[in-house]
C-alpha positions in Angstrom: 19.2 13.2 -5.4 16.2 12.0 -7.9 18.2 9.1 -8.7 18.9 7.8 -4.8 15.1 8.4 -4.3 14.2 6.4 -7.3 16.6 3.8 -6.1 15.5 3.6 -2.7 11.8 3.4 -4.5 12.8 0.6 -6.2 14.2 -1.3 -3.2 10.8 -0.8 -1.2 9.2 -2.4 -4.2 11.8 -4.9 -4.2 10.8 -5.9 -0.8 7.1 -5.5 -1.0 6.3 -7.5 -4.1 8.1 -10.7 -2.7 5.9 -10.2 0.6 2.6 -9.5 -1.1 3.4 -13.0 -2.8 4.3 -14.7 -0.1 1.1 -13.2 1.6 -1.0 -14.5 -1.1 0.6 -17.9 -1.2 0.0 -17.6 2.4 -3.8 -17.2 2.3 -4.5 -20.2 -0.1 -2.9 -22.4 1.8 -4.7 -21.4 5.2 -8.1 -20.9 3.0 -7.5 -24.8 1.6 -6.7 -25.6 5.0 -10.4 -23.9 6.1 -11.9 -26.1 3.4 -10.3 -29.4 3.8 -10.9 -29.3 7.2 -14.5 -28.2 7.0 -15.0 -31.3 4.6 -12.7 -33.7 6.0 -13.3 -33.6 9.8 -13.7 -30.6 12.8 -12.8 -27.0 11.3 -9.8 -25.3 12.2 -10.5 -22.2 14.2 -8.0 -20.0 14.0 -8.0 -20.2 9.9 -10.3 -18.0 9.2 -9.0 -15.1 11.8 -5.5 -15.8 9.9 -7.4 -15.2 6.4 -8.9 -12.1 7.5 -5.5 -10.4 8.5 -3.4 -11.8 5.7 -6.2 -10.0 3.4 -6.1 -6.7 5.4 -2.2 -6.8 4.8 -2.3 -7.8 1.1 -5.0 -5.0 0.4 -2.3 -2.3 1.6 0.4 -3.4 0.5 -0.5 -4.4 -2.7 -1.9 -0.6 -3.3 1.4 0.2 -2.2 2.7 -1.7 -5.6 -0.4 -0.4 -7.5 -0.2 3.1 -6.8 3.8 3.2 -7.4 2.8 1.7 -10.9 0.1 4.2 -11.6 -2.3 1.9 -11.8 -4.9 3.3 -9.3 -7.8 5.1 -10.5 -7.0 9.1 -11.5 -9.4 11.2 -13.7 -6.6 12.9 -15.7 -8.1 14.6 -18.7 -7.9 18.1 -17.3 -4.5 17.9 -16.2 -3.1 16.2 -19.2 -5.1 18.7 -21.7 -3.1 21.5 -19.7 -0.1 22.5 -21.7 3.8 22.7 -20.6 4.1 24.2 -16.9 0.3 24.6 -16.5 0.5 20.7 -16.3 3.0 20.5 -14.2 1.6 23.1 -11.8 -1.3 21.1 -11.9 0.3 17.7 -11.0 2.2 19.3 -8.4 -0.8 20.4 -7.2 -2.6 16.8 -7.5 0.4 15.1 -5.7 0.5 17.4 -2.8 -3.6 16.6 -2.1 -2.8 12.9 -2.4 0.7 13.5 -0.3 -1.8 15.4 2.3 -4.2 12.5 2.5 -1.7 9.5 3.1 -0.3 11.8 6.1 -3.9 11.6 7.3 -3.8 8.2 6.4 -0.6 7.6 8.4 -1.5 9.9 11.4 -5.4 8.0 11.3 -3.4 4.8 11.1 -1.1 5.0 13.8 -3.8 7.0 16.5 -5.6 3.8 15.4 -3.2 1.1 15.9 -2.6 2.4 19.6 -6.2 2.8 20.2 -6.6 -0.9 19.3 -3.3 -1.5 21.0 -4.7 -3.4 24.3 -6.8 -5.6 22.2 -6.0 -9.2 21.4 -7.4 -11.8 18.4 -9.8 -13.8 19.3 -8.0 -17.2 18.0 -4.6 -16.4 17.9 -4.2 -13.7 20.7 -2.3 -11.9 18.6 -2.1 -8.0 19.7 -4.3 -5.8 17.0 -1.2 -3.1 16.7 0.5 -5.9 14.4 -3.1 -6.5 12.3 -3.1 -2.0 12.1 0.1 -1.5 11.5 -0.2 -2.0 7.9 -2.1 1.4 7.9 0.4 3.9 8.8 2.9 1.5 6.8 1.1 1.7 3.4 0.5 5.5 4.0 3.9 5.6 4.5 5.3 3.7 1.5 2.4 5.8 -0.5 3.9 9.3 0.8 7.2 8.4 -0.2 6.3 7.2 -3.8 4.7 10.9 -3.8 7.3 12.5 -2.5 9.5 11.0 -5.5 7.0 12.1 -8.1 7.0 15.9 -6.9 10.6 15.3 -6.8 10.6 14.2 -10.4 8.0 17.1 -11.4 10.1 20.0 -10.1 13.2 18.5 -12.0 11.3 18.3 -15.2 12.3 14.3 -15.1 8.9 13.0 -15.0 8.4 9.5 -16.7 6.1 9.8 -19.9 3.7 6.7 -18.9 3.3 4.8 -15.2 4.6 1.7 -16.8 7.9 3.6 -16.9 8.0 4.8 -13.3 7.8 1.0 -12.4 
C-alpha cells in the first residue's frame, strides 16, 4: 500500500512541478509585459491583475513541492532527541496536528472560494472561485503528503532525511 501512496505522491509532484514552472515563466513574461508597456506606450491593464493571481497560485502550490521535500520550517530537536518509538509517537503526533490544520485549511478554503464565488475580476472578469481554488487544492495535496508520512511512520519505513522522501 506505502508503495502505491508513494507513487501516487510522486505523480502529484510530477504534475505540480511542471505547472509551478510554467506559472513562473508565466509571470515574467506578463510582469515584462507590465514594464515594456509602462515604458514604451499606454500600460496594459489587465497585467497586473494576471500577476497577482499567478503569484497567489505559485505561493501554494509551490508549498505543496516544499512541504513534500521537507523543506518548510519544523523545530525538530525535541522530537529527534526522543529515542526509538518515543520518536515515532511523537511524529505521529506532529503529523496528525499538521494533517488537522490542512483540513481546516481545505474546509476554510473551499467555505471561502464559494463565499467569493459571485464575485468577478476587475480586468479580466474572471470568477474569484478559480483565483480560491488553489486553497482547498494545496490543503489537499498537503494532507495527502501527510497522510503518506503517517503511513510511512506506522510501517517503520520512514525516509532518514527529506531529501530522500523527494
Amino acid at each position: 500500500m506505502l508503495s502505491l501512496l508513494e507513487r501516487l505522491e510522486r505523480g502529484l509532484d510530477a504534475v505540480t512541478r511542471p505547472v509551478v514552472f510554467a506559472a513562473m515563466a508565466a509571470l515574467i513574461g506578463v510582469i515584462s509585459l507590465q514594464i515594456i508597456s509602462r515604458v514604451a506606450f499606454t500600460a496594459v491593464g489587465w497585467t497586473e491583475e494576471v500577476a497577482r493571481f499567478l503569484l497567489v497560485w505559485i505561493t501554494f502550490l509551490a508549498a505543496t513541492l516544499a512541504y513534500r521535500a521537507g523543506r518548510h520550517i519544523a523545530v525538530t530537536f525535541v522530537v529527534d532527541a526522543l529515542p526509538g518509538l518515543g520518536g515515532r509517537i511523537a511524529r505521529i503526533i506532529a503529523h496528525l496536528v499538521v494533517l488537522a490544520f490542512l483540513l481546516a485549511l481545505i474546509v476554510i478554503g473551499w467555505n471561502y472560494m464559494q463565499l467569493q464565488s459571485f464575485q468577478k475580476s476587475a480586468s479580466l472578469r474572471l470568477s474569484m472561485t478559480w483565483v480560491y481554488a488553489v486553497m482547498p487544492l494545496a490543503g489537499a495535496l498537503m494532507a495527502f503528503t501527510t497522510l503518506v508520512a503517517i503511513v510511512r511512520e506506522l510501517t517503520g519505513q520512514t525516509p532518514a532525511t527529506p531529501q530522500e522522501a523527494a
